[in-house]
C-alpha positions as CSV (number, residue, x, y, z in Angstrom):
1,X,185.9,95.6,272.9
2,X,184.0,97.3,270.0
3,X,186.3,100.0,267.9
4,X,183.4,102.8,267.1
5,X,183.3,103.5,263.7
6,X,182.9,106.6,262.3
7,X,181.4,107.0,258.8
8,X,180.5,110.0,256.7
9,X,178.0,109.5,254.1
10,X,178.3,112.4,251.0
11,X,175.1,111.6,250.0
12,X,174.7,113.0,246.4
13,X,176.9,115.9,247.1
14,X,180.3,117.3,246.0
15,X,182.3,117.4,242.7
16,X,185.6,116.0,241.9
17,X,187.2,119.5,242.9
18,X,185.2,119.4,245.9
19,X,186.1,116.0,246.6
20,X,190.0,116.4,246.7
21,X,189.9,119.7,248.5
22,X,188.1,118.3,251.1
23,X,190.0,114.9,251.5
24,X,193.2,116.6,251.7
25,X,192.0,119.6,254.3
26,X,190.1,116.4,256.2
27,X,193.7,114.2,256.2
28,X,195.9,117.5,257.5
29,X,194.0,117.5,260.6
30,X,193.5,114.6,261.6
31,X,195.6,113.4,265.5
32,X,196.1,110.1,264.6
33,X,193.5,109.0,266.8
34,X,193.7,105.1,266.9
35,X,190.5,104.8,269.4
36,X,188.1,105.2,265.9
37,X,187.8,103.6,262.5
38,X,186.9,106.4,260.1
39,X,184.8,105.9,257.2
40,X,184.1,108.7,254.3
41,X,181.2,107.1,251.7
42,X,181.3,109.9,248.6
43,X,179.3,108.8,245.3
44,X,180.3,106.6,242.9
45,X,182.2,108.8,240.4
46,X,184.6,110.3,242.8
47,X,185.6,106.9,244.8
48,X,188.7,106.2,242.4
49,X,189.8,110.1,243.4
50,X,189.0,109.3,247.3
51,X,191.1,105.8,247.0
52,X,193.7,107.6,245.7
53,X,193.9,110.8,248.0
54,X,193.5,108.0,251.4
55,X,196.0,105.6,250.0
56,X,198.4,105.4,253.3
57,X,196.1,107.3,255.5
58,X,194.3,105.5,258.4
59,X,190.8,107.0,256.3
60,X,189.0,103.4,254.8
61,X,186.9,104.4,252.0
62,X,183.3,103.3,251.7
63,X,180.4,103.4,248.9
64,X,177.0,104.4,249.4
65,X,175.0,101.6,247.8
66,X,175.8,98.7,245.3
67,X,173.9,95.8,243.4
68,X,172.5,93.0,244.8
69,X,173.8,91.4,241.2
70,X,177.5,90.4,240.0
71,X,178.5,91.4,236.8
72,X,176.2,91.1,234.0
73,X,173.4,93.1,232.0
74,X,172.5,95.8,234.9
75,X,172.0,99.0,233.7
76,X,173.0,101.8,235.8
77,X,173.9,99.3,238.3
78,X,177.7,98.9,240.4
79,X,178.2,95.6,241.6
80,X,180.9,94.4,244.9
81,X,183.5,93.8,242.3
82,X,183.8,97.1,240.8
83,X,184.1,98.3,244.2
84,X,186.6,96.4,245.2
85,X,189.0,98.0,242.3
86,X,188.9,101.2,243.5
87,X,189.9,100.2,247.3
88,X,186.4,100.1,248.7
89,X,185.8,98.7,251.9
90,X,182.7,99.6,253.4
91,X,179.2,99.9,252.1
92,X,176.1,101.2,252.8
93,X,173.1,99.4,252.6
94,X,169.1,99.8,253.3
95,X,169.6,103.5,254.0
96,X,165.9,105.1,254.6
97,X,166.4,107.4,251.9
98,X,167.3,104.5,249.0
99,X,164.3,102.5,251.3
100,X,161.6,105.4,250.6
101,X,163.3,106.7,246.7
102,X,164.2,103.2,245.3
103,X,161.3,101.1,247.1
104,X,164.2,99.1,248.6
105,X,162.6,96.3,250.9
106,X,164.3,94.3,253.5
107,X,165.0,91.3,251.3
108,X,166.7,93.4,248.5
109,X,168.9,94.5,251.5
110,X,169.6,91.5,252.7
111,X,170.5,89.8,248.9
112,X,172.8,92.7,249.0
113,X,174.2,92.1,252.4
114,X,175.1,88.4,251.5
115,X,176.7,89.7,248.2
116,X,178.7,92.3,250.0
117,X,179.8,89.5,252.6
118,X,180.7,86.9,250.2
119,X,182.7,89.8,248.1
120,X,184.5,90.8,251.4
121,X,182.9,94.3,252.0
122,X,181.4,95.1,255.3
123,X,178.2,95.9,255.1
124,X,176.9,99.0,257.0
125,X,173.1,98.1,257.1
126,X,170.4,101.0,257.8
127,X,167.5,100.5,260.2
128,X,164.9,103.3,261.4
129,X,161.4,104.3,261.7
130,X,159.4,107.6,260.6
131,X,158.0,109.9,263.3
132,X,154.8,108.8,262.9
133,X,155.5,104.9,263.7
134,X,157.5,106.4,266.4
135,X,154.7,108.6,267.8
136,X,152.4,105.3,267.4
137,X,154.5,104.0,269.6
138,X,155.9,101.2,267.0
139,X,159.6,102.1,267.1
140,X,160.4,98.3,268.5
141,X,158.2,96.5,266.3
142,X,159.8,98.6,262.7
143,X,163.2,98.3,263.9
144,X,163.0,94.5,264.8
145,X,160.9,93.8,261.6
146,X,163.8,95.2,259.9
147,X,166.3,93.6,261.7
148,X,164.8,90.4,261.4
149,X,164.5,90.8,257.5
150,X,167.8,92.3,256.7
151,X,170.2,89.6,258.3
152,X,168.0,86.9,257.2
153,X,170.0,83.8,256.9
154,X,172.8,84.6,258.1
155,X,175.3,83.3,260.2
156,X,177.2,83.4,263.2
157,X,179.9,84.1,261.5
158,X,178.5,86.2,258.9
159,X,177.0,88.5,261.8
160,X,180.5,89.0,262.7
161,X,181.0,91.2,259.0
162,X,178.5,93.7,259.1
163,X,177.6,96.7,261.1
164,X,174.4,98.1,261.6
165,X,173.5,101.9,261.7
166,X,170.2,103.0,263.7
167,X,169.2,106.4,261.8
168,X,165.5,107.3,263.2
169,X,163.9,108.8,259.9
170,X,162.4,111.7,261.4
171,X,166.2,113.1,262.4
172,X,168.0,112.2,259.2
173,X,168.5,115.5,257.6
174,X,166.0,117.7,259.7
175,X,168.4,119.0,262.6
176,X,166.5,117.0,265.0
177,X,168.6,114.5,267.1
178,X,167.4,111.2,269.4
179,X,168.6,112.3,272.8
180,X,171.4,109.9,274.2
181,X,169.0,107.5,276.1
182,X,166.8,107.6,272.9
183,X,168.9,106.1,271.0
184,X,170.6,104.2,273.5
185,X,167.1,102.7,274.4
186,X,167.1,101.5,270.4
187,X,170.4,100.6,270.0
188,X,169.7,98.0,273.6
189,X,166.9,96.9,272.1
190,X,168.8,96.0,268.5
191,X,171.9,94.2,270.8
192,X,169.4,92.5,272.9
193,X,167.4,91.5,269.4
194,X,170.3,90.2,268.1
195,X,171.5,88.0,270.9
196,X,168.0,86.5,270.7
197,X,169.0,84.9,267.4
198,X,172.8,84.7,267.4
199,X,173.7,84.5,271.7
200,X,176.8,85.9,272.5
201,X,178.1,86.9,269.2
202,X,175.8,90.2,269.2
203,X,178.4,91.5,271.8
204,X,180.8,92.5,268.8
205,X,178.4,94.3,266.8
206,X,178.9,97.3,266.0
207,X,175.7,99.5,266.2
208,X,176.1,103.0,265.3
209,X,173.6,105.8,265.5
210,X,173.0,108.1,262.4
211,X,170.5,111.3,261.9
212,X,172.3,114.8,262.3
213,X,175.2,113.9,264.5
214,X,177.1,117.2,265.1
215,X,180.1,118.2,267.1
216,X,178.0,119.3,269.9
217,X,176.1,116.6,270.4
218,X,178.5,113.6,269.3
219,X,180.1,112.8,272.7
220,X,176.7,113.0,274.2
221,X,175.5,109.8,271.4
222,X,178.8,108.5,272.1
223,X,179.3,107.9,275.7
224,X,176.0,105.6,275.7
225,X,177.0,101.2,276.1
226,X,175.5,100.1,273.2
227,X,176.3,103.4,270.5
228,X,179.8,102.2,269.0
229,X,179.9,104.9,266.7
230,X,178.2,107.6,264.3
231,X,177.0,107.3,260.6
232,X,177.3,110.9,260.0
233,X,175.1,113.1,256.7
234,X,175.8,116.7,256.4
235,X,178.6,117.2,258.9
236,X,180.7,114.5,257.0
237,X,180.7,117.4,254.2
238,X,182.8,119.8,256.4
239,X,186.3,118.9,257.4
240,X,186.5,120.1,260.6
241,X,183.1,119.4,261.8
242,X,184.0,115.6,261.2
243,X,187.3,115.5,262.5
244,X,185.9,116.8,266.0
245,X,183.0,114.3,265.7
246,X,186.0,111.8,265.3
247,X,187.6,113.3,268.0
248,X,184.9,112.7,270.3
249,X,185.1,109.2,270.5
């Protein structure tokens, strides 16, 4: 049995008012719905704020990136252990936009994916192609080249501590949304890519999809075998458009 996760990533939104208003109107709805983890990623400055406002909810806090590098001379940089101080649990890693900004490559996400592992964060690691290697017809090749690259080295029982999130490029942001069996058709192909190398243990992976999941079309995403959940952009940013995404599952 794999508990879906749902995660909302802030992206480089909000202020600290902004941030505690919407926490606390987020937390007063909630059902106590056990079926989901739930996941909110806002940026660095607010997550002391966020730890706070969640401590004794059933809300896990999560960051949005973090260095490949412990402590030491990195300017600019935030590193597993300064996460870990403000109650962070979750991070976000290889996301397309910090791929195409930062010129992130598949081994820098994978440095940081052993560092988050061997701090005790879960990664949540970002795969995805652009609409033009999907209308090439490439989608299978990117993803698994990614894939491949990302969890290099790891191990079976390493496998077992991250999560990977399937965000198509070409619907992160734009309104445009993989129909169910498109993503399902991905997220089969990532399961089945994954057993390839690890066997049985890519059973328990979580794979969730990402790229402008919405209350209307979240139950749709989530009914599919292989979609264990929703990494979530814009609709994270309103309270009760994530709470019914949430409630979807």
């Amino acid at each position: 049995m794999r508990k879906p996760i749902i995660a909302g990533n802030w992206k480089m939104n909000g202020t600290a008012d902004l941030t505690e208003a919407l926490i606390t109107e987020l937390l007063a709805g909630l059902s106590g719905n056990e079926k989901a983890t739930m996941v909110i990623c806002p940026p660095f400055p607010f997550l002391e704020a966020a730890h706070r406002l969640l401590s004794g909810s059933a809300v896990a806090l999560g960051a949005q990136e973090m260095s490949a590098h412990g402590p030491g001379a990195y300017t600019g940089e935030v590193c597993a252990e300064m996460l870990l101080t403000v109650g962070v649990r979750y991070v976000i890693l290889g996301h397309s936009e910090r791929r195409q900004y930062h010129a992130e490559t598949d081994r820098i996400v994978n440095a940081k994916a052993r560092r988050a592992l061997e701090a005790s964060l879960i990664p949540i690691i970002c795969v995805g192609e652009s609409l033009q290697e999907r209308e090439r017809g490439e989608t299978e090749q990117v993803v698994g080249r990614q894939i491949d690259g990302t969890l290099s080295e790891l191990t079976v029982d390493e496998l077992k501590g991250i999560v990977i999130a399937y965000e198509p490029i070409w619907a992160i942001g734009t309104g445009r949304t993989a129909t169910p069996q498109m993503a399902q058709d991905v997220h089969r192909f990532i399961r089945q890519r994954l057993a390839s190398r690890y066997g049985e243990a890519a059973d328990a992976v979580r794979i969730l999809y990402g790229g402008s999941v919405k209350p209307d079309n979240a139950a749709g995403l989530l009914r599919e075998p292989d979609i264990d959940g929703a990494l979530v952009g814009g609709a994270s940013l309103k309270a009760d458009d994530f709470r019914a995404i949430i409630e979807a599952v």
